[in-house]
Every structure is written in C-alpha cells, then in structure tokens.
C-alpha positions, 0 to 999 in steps of 0.5 A, a space after each residue: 462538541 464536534 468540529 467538522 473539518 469539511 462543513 458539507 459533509 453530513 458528520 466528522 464521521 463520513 469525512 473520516 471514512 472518506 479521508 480513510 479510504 482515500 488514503 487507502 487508495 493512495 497507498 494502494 497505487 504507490 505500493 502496488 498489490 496482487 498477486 505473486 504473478 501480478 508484481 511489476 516486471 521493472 522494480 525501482 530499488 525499495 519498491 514496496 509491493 503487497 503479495 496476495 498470494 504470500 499475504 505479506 509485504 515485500 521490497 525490491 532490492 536491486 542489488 540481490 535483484 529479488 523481491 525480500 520480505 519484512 526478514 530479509 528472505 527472498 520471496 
C-alpha cells in the first residue's frame, strides 16, 4: 500500500518528481550556476557556485580572494 503525502496529487510518484525538482531549484538559486564568466562579482566567503564551463563545483575563499575546487586548486 501506498501512502500519498499530498491526497491531491494524482500518484506518490509526481509528488516525488515535484518535491525533486523543487529542491532542485532551491538548490540551484543558493549556490549559483553558469559559467566561468557568469560567477558573482561580490562572493561571501564559503559561497558555493557550479562552474559550467569547468563542469565542477567550487567556493569562494575570502582569504586567498579566489575561487578553489573541491582540491584546494584555484580555478
């Protein structure tokens, strides 16, 4: 037996996809995704933003002031 979370949703599986892709867009607008010319002009140290153009995750480190992969490598 399945439990639906939401009763007015049609199956637990679109309430799934819905809640997948909301998440995903949250996710999206708190980290920040572009390119390498896209990333934000005024970083807060630990500001995490996904490089298109590296295809790689990296943070702001306000201390070196650069942007470092998940290796410690400015990128």
């Amino acid at each position: 037996m399945t439990l639906l979370i939401k009763e007015q949703e049609r199956s637990q599986l679109e309430w799934n996809r819905k809640a997948r892709d909301a998440v995903n867009m949250l996710i999206r607008r708190l980290t920040g995704v572009g390119t390498s010319g896209e990333r934000p002009p005024n970083p807060t140290d630990g500001q995490l933003f996904y490089d298109r153009t590296l295809k790689r995750p990296l943070w702001w480190n306000s201390e070196e002031g650069q942007w470092l992969d998940a290796m410690g490598d400015t990128a």
